[in-house]
N, C-alpha and C positions, 0 to 999 in steps of 0.2 A: 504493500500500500504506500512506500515511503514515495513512489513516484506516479502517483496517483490526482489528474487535474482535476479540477470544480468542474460538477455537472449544474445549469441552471435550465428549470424549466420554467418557462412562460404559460400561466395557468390565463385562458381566456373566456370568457363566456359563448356561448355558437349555439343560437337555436334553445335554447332556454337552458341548453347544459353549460358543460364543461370541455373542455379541450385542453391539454399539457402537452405542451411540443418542448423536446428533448434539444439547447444548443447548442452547447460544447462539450468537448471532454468525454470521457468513455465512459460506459454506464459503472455510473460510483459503487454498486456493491460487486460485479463482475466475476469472477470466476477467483476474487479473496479470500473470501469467504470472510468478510467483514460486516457484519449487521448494520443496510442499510433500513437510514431515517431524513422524514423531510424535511427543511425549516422553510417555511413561506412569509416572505415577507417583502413588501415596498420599496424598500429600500435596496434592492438586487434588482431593481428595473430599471433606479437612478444611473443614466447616460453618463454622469460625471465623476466627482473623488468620490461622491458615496457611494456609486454604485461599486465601485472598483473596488472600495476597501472594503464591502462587504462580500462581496465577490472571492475576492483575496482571502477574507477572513476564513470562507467554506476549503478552499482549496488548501490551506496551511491547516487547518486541525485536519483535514483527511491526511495529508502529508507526514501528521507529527507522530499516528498513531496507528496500528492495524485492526481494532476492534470495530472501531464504527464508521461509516462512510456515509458524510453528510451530502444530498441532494439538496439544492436551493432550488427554491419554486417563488417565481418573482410574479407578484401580481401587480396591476395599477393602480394608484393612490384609491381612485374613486368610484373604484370596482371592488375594492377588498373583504367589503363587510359582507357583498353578496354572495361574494364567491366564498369566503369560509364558509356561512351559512349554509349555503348549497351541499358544501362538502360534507358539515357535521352534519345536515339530514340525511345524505345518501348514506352516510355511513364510513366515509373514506378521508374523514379531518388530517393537514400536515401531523408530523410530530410533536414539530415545535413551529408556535408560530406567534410572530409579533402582532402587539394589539397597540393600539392607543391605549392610554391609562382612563382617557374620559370612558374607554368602552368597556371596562374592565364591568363592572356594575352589570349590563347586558351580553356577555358572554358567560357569567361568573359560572353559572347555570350546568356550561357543555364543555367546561374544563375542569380540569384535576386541582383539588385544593392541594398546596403544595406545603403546608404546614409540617407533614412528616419526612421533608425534604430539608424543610428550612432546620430541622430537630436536631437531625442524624448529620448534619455538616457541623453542630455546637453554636454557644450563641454566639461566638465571633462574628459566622456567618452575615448573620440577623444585623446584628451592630454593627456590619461596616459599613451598610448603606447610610443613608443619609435619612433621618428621619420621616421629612416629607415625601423623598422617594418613597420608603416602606407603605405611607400612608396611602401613596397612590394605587398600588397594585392589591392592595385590601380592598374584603367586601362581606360585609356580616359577620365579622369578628377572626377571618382566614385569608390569607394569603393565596393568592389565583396569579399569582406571576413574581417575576424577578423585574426589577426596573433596571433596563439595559442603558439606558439615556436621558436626559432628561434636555426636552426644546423648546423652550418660552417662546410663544408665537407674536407676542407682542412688542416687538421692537418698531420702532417708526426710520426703515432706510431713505435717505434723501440724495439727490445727484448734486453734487457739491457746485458743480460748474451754472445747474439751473440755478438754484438757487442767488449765487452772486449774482450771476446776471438783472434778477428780480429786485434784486437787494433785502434779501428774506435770510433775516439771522436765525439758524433752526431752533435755538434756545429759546428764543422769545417767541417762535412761533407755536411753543405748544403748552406755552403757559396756560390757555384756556384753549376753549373750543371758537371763541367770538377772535381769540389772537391768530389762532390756527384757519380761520375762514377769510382773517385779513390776509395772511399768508398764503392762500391758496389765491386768491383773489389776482395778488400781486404776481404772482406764475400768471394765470391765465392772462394777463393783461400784456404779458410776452406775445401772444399771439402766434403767427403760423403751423407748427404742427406740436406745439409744446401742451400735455398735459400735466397740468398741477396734479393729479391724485391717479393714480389705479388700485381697484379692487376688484377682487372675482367676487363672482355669484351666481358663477351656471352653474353650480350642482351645489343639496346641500350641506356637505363638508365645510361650504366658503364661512355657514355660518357661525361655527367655533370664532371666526375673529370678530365679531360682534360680542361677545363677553366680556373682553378687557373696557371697551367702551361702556358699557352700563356698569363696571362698578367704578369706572372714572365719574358714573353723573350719581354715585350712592346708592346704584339702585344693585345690589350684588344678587345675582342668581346660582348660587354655589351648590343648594339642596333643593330639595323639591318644595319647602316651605317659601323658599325666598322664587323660586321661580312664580307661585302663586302670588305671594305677596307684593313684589317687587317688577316684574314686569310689565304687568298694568299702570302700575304708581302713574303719576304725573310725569316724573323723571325718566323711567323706566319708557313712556310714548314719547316723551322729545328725545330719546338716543334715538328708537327707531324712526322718526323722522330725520331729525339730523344725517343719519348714513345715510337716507334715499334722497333728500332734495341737494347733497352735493353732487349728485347727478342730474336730477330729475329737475330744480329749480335755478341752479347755481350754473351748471355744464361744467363743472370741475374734471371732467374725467371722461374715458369710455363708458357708458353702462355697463355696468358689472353683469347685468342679464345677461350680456355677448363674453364675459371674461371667467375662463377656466383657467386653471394652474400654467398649463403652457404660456398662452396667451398672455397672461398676467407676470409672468416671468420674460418673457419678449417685448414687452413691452417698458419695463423699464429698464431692460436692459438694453433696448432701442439708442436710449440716453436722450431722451425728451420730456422724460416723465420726472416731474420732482419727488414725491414721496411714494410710498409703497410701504404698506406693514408688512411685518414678516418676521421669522425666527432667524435665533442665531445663523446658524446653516446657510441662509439665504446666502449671504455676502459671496461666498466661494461659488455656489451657482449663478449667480448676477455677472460673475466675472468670468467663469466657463463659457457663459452664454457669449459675452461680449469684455473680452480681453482687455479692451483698453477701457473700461470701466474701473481700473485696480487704480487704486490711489483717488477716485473720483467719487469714490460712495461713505456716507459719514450714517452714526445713526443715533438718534434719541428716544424719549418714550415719547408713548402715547400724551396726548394732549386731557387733564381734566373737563370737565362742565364749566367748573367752574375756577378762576386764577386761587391757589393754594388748596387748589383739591388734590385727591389721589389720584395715581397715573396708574391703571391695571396692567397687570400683567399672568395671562393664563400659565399655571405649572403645569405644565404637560411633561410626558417621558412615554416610553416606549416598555411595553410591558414582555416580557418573553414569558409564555402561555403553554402548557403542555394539555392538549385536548382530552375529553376522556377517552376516546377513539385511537388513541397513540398504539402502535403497535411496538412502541418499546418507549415506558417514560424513563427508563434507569438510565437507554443509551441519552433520552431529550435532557437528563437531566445534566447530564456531561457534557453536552453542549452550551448549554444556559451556561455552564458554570465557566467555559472557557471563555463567552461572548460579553462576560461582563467581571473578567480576569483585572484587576488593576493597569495591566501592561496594554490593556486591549482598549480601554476607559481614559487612559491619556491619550494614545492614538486614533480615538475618536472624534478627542476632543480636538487636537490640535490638527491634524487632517481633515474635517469632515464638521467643525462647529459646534458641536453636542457640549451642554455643559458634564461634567461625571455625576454619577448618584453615590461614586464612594466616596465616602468624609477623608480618605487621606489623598486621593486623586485630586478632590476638591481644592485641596490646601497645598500643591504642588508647583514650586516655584515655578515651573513654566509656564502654568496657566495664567500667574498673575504677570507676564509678560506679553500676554493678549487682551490689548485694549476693550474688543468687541466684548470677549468672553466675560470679560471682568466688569463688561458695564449692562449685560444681560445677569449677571448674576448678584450682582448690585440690586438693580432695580426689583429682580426675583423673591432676593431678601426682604425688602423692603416689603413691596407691594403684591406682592403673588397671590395668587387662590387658585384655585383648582377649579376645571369647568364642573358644569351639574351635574351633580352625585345622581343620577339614575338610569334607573335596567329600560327606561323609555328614554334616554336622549337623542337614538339615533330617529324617532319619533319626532321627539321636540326639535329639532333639526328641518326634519323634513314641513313641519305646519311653520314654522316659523320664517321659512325659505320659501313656501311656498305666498306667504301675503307679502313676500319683499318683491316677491316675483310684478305679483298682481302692484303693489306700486310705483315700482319703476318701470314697468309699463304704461301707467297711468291709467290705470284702470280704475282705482279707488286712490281715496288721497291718504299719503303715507299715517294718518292718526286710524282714518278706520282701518286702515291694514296691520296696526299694532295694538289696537284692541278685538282685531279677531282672531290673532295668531295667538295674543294670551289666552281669550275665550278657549282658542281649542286645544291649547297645550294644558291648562286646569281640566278637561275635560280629557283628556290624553292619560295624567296621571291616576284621575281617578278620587 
């Protein structure tokens, strides 16, 4: 096995199934006699350093070892939920497969609680993580994953060179949202093919970046009591206006209606586009995309409601998931444990963005020599929370996405389209 390449398959949907097409490399259990297992995950679809080093990362434990022979099965961002799904009802779930931690809550169900995993390693194990990590990958009192990364999606990227042009200081522009709409204002007023803002919103995924926003106007939706209480609020209807009439009244941007992940990533990586939200990670894909972007993209938070409010920021990470469906969790477990190795946790972080979930990786002098990192994990400390705690968010998702739909359309005016999506997200829960 010591000379043995990474198999990755491309798991697709076709006709209401499934399809897995085999693309490099020799088939990973082969005439070894190595017990093979799958890991599927997002992130081995990524075109750039993430994809590579995740890539990399399958081909080097097949390499290190001759017992187990890991197959990567890469799915696309905005397909992933349906295609596990699909899998765990057929009966045929990866081994190991990455979750978001907001979906942890709705999967918890058709995966292996890993509590007597986390036992039988001693509680070092348990304690290296980082607290809020741990917190993530819990759900009714047990442990349903390993937290492999952790990716604040809310960062505010800006192109340094628009901006000057505009004469839009990024500091001052996100003191509020009234300083942040003078500063968009001021881009647009550049004129020819220059947009102040892009945002996605064809699918809805885009909607997780809507969070950091309503707890910057107080209105926090963390649990399913504050999604009740708080999204309706007063507060809670001027975010979701706010996000839709910077398109829809202001012309700040593309419609987000027309803008997916790709899109949304070409576009400012175009270099006409002044800000962009996004995660650590982003920066190294902005400049994949568009090379001479390097040294041109700066980044701050999000803008409060109000001038010395809070500036949100979602704690997300990436959960490693062993299904109950696994045809070998002892070999998933040895993989999980290689994937989120200390050694494997800095070269994440510093190739690929991710801040670490382990408290000595954290505290690792090289990371505090990456400005980006150290100012996503700043502001993390500070202002973090976690998206909504529930087994229906990928639900609250889809109603919430779909009246953003209906007003940036113009279909309905963005107030009733944020008092229906609460209506039916309260009525969702139950």
């Amino acid at each position: 096995m010591k000379n043995m390449r990474g198999t990755t398959r491309v798991v697709v949907p076709v006709l209401g199934g499934l399809m897995a097409v085999a693309l490099a490399g020799c088939a990973a259990g082969g005439d070894s006699g190595a017990n093979e297992i799958t890991f599927q995950s997002w992130r081995l679809a990524d075109p750039g350093a993430i994809g590579q080093l995740h890539n990399g990362w399958v081909a080097d434990f097949n390499a290190s070892q001759d017992e187990i022979a890991v197959v990567g099965e890469e799915v696309p961002f905005d397909k992933k939920g349906d295609i596990l799904l699909n899998q765990i009802l057929a009966g045929s779930p990866p081994d190991v497969v990455a979750v978001a931690t907001a979906d942890v809550p709705q999967y918890a169900e058709y995966m292996l609680s890993l509590d007597d995993y986390y036992a039988a390693e001693g509680p070092e194990f348990e304690e290296r993580f980082i607290p809020g990590a741990r917190d993530l990958v819990s759900w009714d009192g047990s442990y349903y994953g390993v937290p492999m990364e952790m990716g604040p999606v809310d960062g505010l990227y800006y192109n340094t060179e628009i901006l000057e042009r505009a004469g839009v200081d990024p500091e001052e522009a996100v003191r509020s949202w009234d300083a942040f709409s003078a500063a968009l204002a001021a881009i647009d007023a550049l004129g020819g093919d220059v947009n102040p803002l892009v945002m996605a919103g064809k699918d809805p995924s885009r909607i997780d970046y809507f969070w950091a926003w309503y707890y910057g106007a107080e209105a926090q939706l963390g649990s399913e009591d504050e999604l009740r209480q708080n999204m309706c609020s007063p507060n809670g209807v001027e975010t979701f206006a706010y996000l839709t009439e910077n398109f829809t009244e202001r012309g700040y941007g593309p419609s987000p209606v027309d803008i997916g992940f790709e899109e949304y990533l070409n576009t400012f990586a175009a270099g006409n586009t002044g800000f962009a939200q996004g995660g650590a990670w982003m920066y190294n894909l902005f400049v994949d995309a568009s090379p001479d972007l390097e040294g041109k993209i700066g980044v701050t938070s999000l803008p409060p409601r109000e001038e010395g409010g809070r500036s949100g920021m979602v704690l997300d990470a990436v959960a490693l998931m062993i299904p109950k469906g696994s045809s070998d969790p002892d070999a998933a477990w040895e993989y999980i444990k290689y994937l989120t190795a200390d050694e494997k946790q800095l070269q994440n972080a510093l190739e690929a963005g991710f801040l670490p979930t382990v408290t000595a990786v954290a505290d690792d002098p090289a990371l505090a020599e990456q400005d980006r990192l150290a100012f996503y994990a700043q502001v993390a400390a500070e202002n973090g929370f976690p998206r909504p705690r529930t087994a229906a968010l990928a639900e609250v998702k889809q109603l919430v996405w779909e009246q953003w739909q209906s007003a940036l359309l113009g279909q309905v005016s963005p107030e009733q389209a944020a008092k229906a999506a609460c209506a039916a997200v309260d009525s969702a829960l139950g």
